[in-house]
Structures are given as C-alpha cells and as structure tokens.
PDB file of N, CA, C, O and CB in Angstrom:
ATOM      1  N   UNK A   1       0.849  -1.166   0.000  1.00  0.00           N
ATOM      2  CA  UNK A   1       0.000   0.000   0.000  1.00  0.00           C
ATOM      3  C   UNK A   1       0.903   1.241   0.000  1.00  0.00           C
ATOM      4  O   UNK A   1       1.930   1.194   0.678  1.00  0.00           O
ATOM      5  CB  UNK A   1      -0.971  -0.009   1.228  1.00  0.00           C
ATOM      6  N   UNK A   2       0.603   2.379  -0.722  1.00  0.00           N
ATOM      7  CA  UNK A   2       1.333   3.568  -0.791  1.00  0.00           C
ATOM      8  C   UNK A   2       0.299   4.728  -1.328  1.00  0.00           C
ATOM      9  O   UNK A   2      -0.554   4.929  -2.193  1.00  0.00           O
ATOM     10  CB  UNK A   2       2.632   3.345  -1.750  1.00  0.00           C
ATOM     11  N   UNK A   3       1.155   5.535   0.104  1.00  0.00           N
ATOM     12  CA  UNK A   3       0.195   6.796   0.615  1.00  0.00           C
ATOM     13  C   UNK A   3       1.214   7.630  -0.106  1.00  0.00           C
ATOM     14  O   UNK A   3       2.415   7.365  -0.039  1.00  0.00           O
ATOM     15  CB  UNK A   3      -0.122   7.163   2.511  1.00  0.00           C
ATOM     16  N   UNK A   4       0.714   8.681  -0.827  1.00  0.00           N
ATOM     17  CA  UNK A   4       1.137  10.039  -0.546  1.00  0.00           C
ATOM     18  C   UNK A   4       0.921  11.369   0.428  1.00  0.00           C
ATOM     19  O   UNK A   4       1.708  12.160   0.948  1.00  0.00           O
ATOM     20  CB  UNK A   4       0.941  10.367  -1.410  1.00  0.00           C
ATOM     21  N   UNK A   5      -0.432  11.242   0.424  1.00  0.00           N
ATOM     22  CA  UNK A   5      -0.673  12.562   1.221  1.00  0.00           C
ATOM     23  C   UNK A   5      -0.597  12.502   3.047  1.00  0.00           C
ATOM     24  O   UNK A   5      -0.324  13.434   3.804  1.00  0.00           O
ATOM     25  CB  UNK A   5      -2.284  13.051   0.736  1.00  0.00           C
ATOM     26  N   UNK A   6      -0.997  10.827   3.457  1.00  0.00           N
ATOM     27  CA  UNK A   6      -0.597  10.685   4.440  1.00  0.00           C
ATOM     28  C   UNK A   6       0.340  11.211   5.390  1.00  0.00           C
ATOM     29  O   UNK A   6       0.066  11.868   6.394  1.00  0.00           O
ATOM     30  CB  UNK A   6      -0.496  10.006   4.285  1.00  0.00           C
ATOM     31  N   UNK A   7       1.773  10.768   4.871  1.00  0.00           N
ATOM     32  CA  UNK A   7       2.969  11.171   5.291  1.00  0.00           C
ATOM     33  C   UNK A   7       3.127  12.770   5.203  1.00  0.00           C
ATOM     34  O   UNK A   7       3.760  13.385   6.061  1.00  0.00           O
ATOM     35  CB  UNK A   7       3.975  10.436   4.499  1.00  0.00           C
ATOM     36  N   UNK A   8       2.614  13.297   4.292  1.00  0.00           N
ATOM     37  CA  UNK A   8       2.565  14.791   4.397  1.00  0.00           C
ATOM     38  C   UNK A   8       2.034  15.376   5.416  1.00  0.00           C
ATOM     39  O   UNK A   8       2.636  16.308   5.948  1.00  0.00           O
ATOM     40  CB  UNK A   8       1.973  15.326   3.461  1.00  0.00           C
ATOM     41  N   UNK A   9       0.789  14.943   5.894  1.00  0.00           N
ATOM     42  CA  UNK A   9      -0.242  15.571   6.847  1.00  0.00           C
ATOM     43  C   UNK A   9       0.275  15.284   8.072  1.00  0.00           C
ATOM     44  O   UNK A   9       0.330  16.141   8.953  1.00  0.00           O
ATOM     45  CB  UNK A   9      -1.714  15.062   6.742  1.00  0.00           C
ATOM     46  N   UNK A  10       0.849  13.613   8.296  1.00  0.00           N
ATOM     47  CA  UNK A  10       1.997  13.500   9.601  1.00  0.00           C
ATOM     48  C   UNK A  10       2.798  14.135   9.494  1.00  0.00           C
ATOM     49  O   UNK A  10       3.101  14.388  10.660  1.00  0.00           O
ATOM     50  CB  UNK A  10       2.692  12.413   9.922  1.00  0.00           C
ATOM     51  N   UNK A  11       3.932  15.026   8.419  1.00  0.00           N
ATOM     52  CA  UNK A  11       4.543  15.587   9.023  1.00  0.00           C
ATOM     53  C   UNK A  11       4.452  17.215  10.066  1.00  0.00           C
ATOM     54  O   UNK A  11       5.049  17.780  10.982  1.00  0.00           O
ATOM     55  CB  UNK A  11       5.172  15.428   8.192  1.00  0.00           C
ATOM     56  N   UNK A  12       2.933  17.452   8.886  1.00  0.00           N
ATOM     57  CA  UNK A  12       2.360  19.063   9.815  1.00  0.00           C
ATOM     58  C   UNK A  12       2.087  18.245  10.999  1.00  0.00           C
ATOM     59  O   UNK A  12       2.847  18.808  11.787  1.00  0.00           O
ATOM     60  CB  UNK A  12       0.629  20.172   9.174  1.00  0.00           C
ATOM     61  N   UNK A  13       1.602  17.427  11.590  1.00  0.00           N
ATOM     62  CA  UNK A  13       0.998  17.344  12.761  1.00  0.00           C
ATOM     63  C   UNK A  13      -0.336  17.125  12.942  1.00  0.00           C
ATOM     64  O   UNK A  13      -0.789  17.076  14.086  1.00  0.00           O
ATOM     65  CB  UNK A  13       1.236  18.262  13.317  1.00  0.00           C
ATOM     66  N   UNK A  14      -1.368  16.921  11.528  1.00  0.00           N
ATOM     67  CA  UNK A  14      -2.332  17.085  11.282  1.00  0.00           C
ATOM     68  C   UNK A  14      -3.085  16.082  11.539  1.00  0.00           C
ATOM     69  O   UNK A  14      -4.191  16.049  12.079  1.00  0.00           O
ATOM     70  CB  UNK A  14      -2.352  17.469  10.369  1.00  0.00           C
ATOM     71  N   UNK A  15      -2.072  14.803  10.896  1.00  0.00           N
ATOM     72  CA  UNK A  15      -2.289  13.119  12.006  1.00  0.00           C
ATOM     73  C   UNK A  15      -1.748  12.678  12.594  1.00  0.00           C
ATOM     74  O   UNK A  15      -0.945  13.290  13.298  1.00  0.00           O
ATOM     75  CB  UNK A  15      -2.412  11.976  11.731  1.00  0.00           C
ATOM     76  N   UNK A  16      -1.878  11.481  12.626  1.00  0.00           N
ATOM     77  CA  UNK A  16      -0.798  10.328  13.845  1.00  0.00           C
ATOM     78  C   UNK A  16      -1.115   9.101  12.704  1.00  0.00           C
ATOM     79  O   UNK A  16      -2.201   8.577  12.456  1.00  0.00           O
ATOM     80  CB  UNK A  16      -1.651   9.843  16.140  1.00  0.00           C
ATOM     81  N   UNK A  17       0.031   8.869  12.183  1.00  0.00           N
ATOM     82  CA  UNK A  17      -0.391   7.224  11.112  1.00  0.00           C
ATOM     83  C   UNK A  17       0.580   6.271  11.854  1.00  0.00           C
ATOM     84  O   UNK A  17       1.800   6.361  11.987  1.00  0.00           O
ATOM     85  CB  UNK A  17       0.151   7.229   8.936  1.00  0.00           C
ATOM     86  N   UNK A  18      -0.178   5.452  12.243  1.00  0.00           N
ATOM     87  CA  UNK A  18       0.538   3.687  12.505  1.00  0.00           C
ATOM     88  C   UNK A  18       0.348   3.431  10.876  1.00  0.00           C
ATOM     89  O   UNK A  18      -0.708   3.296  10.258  1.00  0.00           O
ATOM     90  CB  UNK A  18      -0.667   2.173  13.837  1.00  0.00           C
ATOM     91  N   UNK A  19       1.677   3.409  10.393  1.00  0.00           N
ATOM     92  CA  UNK A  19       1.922   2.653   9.017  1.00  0.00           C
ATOM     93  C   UNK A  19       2.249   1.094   9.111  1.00  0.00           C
ATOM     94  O   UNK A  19       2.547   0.372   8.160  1.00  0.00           O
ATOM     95  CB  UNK A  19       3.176   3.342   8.263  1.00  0.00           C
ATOM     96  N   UNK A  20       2.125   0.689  10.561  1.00  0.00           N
ATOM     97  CA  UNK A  20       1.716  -0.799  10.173  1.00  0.00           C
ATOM     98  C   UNK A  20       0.768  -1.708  10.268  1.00  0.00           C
ATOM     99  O   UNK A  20       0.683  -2.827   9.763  1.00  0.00           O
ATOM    100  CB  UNK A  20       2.285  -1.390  10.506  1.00  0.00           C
ATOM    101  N   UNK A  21      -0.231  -0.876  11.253  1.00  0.00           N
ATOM    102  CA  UNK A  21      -1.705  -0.892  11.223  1.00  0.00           C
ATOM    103  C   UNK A  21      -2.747  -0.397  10.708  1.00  0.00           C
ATOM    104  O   UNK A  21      -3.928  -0.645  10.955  1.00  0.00           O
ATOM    105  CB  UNK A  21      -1.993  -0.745  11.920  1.00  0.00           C
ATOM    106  N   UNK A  22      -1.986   0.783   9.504  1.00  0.00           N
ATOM    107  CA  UNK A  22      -2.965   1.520   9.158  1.00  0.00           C
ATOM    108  C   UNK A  22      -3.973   2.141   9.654  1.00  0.00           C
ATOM    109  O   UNK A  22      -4.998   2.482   9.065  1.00  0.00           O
ATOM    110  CB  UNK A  22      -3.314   1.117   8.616  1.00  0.00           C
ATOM    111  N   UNK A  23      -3.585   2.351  11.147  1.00  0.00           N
ATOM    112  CA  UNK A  23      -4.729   3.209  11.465  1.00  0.00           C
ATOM    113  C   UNK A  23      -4.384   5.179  11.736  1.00  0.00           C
ATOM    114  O   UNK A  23      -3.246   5.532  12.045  1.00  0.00           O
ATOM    115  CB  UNK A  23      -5.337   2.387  12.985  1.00  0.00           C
ATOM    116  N   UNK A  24      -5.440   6.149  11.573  1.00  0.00           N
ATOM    117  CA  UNK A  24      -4.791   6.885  11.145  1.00  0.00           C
ATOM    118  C   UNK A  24      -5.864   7.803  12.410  1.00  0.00           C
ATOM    119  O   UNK A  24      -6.999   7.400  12.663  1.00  0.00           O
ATOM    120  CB  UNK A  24      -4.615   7.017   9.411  1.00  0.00           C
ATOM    121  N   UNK A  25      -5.269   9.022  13.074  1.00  0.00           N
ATOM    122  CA  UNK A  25      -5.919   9.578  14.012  1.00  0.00           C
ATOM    123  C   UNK A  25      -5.693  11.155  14.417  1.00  0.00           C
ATOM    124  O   UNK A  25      -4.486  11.394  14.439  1.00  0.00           O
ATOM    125  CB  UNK A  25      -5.679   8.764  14.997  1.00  0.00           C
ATOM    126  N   UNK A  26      -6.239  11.939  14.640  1.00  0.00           N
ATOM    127  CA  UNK A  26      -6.180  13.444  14.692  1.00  0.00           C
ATOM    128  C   UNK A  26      -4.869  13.349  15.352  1.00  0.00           C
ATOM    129  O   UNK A  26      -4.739  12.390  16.114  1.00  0.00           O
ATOM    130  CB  UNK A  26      -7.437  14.334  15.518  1.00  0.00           C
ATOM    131  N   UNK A  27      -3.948  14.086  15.226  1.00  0.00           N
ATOM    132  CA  UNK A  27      -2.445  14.888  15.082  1.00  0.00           C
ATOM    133  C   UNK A  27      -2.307  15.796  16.445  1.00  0.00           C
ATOM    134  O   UNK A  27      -3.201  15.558  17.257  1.00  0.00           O
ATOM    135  CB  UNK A  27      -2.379  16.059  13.532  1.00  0.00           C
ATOM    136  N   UNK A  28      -1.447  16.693  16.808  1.00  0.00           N
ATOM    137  CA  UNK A  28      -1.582  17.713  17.894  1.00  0.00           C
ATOM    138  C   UNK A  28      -1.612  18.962  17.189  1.00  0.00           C
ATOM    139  O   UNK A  28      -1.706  19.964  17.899  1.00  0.00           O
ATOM    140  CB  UNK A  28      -0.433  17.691  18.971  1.00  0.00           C
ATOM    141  N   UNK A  29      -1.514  19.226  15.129  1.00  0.00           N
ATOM    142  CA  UNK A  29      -1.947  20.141  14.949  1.00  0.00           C
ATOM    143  C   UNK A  29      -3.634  20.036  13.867  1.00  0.00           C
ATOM    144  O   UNK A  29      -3.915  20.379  12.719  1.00  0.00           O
ATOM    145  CB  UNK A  29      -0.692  20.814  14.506  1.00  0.00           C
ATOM    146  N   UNK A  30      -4.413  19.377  15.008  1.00  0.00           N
ATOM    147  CA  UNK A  30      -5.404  18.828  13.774  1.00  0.00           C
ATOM    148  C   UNK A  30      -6.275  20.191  13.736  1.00  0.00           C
ATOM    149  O   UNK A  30      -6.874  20.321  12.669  1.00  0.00           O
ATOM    150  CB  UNK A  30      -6.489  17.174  14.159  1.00  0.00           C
ATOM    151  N   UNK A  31      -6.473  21.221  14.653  1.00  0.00           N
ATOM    152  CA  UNK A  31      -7.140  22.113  14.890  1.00  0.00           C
ATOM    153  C   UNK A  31      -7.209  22.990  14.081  1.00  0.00           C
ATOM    154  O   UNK A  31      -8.184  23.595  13.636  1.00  0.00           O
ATOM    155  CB  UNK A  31      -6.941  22.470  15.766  1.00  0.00           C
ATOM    156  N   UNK A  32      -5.396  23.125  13.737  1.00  0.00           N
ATOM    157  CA  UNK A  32      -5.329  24.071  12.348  1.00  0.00           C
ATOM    158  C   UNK A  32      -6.003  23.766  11.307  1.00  0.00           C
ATOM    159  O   UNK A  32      -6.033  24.694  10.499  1.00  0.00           O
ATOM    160  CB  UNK A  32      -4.104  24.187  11.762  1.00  0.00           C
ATOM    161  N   UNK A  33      -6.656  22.682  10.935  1.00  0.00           N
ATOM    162  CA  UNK A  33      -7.389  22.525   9.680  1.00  0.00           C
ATOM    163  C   UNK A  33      -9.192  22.316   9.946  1.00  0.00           C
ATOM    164  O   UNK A  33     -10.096  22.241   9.114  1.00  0.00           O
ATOM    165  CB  UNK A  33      -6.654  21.117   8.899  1.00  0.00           C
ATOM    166  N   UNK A  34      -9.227  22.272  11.303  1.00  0.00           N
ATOM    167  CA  UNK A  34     -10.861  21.847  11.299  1.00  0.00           C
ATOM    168  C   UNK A  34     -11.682  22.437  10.929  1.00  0.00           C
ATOM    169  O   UNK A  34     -12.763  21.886  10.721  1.00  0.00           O
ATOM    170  CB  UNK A  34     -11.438  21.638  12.263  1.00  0.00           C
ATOM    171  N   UNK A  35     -11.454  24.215  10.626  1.00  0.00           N
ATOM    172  CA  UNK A  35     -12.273  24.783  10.310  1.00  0.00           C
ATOM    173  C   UNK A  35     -12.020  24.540   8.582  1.00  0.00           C
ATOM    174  O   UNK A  35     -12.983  25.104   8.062  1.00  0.00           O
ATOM    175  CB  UNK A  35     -12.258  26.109  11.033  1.00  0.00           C
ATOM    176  N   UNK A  36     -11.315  24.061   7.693  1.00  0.00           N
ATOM    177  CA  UNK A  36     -11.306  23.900   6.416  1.00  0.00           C
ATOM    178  C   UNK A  36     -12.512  22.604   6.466  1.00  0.00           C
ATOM    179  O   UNK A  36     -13.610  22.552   5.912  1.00  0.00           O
ATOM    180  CB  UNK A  36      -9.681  23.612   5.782  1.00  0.00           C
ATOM    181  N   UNK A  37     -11.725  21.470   7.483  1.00  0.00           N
ATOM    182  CA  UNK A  37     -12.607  20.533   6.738  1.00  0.00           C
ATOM    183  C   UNK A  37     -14.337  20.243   6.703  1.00  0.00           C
ATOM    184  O   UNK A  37     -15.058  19.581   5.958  1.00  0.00           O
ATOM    185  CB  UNK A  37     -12.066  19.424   7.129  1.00  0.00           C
ATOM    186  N   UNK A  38     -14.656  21.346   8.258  1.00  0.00           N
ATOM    187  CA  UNK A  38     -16.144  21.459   8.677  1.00  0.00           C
ATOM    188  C   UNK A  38     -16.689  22.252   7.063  1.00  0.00           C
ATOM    189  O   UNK A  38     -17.838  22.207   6.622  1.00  0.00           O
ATOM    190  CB  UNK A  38     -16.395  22.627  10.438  1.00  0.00           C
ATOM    191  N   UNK A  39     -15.344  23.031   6.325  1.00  0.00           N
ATOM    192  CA  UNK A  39     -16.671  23.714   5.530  1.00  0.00           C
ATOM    193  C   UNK A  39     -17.020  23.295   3.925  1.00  0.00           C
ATOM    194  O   UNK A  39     -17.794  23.747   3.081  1.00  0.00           O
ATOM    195  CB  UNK A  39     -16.403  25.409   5.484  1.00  0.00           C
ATOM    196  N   UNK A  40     -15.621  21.722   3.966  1.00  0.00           N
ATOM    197  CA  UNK A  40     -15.714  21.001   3.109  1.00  0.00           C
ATOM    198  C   UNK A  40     -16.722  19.892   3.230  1.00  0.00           C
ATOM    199  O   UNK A  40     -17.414  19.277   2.418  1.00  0.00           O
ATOM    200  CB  UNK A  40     -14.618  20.680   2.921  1.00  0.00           C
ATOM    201  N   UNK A  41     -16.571  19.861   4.425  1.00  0.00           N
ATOM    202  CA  UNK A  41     -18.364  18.574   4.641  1.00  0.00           C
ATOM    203  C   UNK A  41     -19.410  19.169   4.766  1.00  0.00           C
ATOM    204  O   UNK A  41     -20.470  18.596   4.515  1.00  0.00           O
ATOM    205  CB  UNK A  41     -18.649  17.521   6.102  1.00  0.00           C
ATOM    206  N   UNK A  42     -19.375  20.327   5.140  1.00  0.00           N
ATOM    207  CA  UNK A  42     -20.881  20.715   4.685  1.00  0.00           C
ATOM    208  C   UNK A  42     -21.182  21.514   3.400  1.00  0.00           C
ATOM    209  O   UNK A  42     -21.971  22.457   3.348  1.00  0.00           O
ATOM    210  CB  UNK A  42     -21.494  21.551   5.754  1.00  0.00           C
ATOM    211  N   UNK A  43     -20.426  21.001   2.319  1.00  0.00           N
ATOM    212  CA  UNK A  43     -20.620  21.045   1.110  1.00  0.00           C
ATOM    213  C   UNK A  43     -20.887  20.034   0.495  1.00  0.00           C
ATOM    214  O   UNK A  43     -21.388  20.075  -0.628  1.00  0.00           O
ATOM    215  CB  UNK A  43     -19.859  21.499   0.635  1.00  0.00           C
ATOM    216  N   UNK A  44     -20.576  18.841   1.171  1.00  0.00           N
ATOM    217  CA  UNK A  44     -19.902  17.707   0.022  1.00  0.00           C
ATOM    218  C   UNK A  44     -21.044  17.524  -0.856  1.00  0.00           C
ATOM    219  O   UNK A  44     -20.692  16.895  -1.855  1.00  0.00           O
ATOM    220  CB  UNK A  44     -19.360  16.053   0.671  1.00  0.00           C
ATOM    221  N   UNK A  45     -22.052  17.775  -0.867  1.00  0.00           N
ATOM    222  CA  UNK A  45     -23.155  17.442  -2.267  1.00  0.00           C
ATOM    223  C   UNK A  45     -22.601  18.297  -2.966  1.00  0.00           C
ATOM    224  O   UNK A  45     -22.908  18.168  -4.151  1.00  0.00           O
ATOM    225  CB  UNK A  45     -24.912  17.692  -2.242  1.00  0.00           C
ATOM    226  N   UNK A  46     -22.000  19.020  -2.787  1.00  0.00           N
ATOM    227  CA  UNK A  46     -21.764  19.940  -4.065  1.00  0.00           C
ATOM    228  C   UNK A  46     -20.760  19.714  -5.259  1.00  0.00           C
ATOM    229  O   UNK A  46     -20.703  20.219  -6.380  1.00  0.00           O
ATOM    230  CB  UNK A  46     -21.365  21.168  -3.576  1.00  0.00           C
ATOM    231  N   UNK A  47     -19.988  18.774  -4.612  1.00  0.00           N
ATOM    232  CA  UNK A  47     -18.970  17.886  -5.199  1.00  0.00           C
ATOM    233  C   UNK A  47     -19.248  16.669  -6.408  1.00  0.00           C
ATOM    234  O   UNK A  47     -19.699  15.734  -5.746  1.00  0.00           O
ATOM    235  CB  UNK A  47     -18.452  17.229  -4.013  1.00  0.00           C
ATOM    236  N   UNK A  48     -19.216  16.403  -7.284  1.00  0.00           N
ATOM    237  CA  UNK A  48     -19.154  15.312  -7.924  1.00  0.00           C
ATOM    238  C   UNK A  48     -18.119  14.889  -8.170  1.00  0.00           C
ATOM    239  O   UNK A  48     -17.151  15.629  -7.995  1.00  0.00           O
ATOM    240  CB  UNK A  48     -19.677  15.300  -8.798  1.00  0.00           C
ATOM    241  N   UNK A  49     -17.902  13.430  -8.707  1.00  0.00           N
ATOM    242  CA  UNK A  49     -17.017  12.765  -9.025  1.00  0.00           C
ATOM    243  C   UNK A  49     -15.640  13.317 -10.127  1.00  0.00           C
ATOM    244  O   UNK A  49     -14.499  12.886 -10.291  1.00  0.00           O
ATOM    245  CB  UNK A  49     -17.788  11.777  -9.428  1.00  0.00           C
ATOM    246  N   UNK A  50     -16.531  14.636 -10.827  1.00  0.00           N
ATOM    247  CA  UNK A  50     -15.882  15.180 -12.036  1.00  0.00           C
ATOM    248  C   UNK A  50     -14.638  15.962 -11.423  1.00  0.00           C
ATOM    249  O   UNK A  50     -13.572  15.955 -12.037  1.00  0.00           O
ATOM    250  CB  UNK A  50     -16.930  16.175 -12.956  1.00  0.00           C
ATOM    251  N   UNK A  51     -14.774  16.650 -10.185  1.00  0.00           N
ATOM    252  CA  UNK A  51     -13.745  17.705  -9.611  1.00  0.00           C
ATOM    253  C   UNK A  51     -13.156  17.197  -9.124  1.00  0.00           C
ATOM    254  O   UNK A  51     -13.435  16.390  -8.237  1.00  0.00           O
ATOM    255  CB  UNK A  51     -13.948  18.673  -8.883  1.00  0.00           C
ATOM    256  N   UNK A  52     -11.639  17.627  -9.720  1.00  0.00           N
ATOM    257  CA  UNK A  52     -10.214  17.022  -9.118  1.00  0.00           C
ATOM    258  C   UNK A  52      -9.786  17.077  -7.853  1.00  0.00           C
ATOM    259  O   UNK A  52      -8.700  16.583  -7.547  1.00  0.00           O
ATOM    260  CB  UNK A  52      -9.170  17.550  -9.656  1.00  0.00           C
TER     261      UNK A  52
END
C-alpha cells in the first residue's frame, strides 16, 4: 500500500499514522485545519465525481 498525502499531513501534525496498522488519528496540529474541513463537509453534495 502507498500513501502520498498521508505522510505529508503527519509531518504538519495534522495526524498520527501507525503505518503498520494503518490506522490513522487526529495529530496535535489537527485544529489548524478543522475549520477547512467542517466547511468542506458541509458542502460535500456539491462535489461530484468530475472535480479534481
């Protein structure tokens, strides 16, 4: 299995990845992004499959 963006987001701090369990869990800087991702889920219908 091979992540790209994973390892990126562990290195901000954004997660915590066990890469041998694959399990993956909020970071000590997950805060910095929560307000992006609250305003990406309360869009997501707006999204289709077509946008990159």
């Amino acid at each position: 299995m091979h992540h790209e963006h994973l390892p990126k987001l562990e290195v901000y701090g954004f997660i915590r990845w066990d890469k041998n369990t694959h399990e993956v869990e909020k970071g000590p800087a997950f805060d910095h992004i929560r307000p992006l991702l609250e305003v990406l889920d309360s869009h997501v219908a707006e999204f289709t499959d077509e946008w990159p």
